[in-house]
N, C-alpha and C positions, 0 to 999 in steps of 0.2 A: 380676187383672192379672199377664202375665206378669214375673218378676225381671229386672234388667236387670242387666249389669256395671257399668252409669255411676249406679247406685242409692246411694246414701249409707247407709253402714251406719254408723246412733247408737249410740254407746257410754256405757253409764251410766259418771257424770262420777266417780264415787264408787270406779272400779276403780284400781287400783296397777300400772304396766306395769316391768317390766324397763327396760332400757336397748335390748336388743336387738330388743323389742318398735315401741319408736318408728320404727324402719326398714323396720317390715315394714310395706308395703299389701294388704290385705284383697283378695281376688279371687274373687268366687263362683263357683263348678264352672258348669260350661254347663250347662243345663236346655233341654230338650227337650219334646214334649207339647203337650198332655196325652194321655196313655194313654186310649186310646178304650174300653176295660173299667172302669178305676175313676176317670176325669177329672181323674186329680191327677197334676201334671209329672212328668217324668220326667230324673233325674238319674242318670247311670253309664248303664250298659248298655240297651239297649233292643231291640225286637222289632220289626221293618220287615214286614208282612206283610198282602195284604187292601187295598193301600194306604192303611194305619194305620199307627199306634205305640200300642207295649206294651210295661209291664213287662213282664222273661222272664217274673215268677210269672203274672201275668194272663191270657197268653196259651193259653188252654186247650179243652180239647175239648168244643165246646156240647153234647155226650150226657152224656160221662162224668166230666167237667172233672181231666183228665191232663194235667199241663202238657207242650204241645206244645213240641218244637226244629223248626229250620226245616228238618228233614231227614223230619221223620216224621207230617206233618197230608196232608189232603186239604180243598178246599173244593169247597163243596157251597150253590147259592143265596147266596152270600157270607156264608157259614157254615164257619169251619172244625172241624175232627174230626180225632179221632186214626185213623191207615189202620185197626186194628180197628174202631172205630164204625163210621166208613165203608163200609167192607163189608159190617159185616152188615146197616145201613142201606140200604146203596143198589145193593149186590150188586160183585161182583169185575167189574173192568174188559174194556169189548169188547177184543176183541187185536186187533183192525184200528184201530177209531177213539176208543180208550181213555175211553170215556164210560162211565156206570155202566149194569150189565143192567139192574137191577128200575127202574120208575119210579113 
């Protein structure tokens, strides 16, 4: 089930709060997800790519597994790869119609 912000967060009754404590409301960070590499939400930063999400670490090169930035994969069969793999897997790009040589 994904978290929700309207989730009531229980507090063991046994804890001792400050004074300054009593003013504050609890607010859970946004979550995101689930990362389609390890199936668990995603909370902070995240990886938009493939039209999925991904932790940055997850997101990596199906040959070599290098975590890819969104500057430097290629995909391939909805497979992404780091431009080294790539290439030598699939050959350096037509200069006309940017498709890989080898097949």
């Amino acid at each position: 089930r994904t978290p929700s912000p309207k989730d009531k967060i229980e507090e063991p009754k046994d804890m001792k709060y400050h004074s300054h404590h009593l003013d504050y409301k609890y607010t859970p960070p946004p979550v995101k997800g689930p990362c389609i590499a390890c199936g668990m939400y995603i909370i902070g930063s995240l990886v938009t790519a493939c039209d999925e999400m991904w932790h940055p670490e997850c997101f990596t090169c199906c040959n070599c597994d290098t975590i890819l930035k969104a500057y430097n994969y290629q995909v391939q069969d909805n497979k992404q790869y780091c431009k080294p793999c790539h290439e030598k897997l699939f050959g350096p790009p037509c200069s006309a119609c940017h498709k890989p040589t080898k097949n």
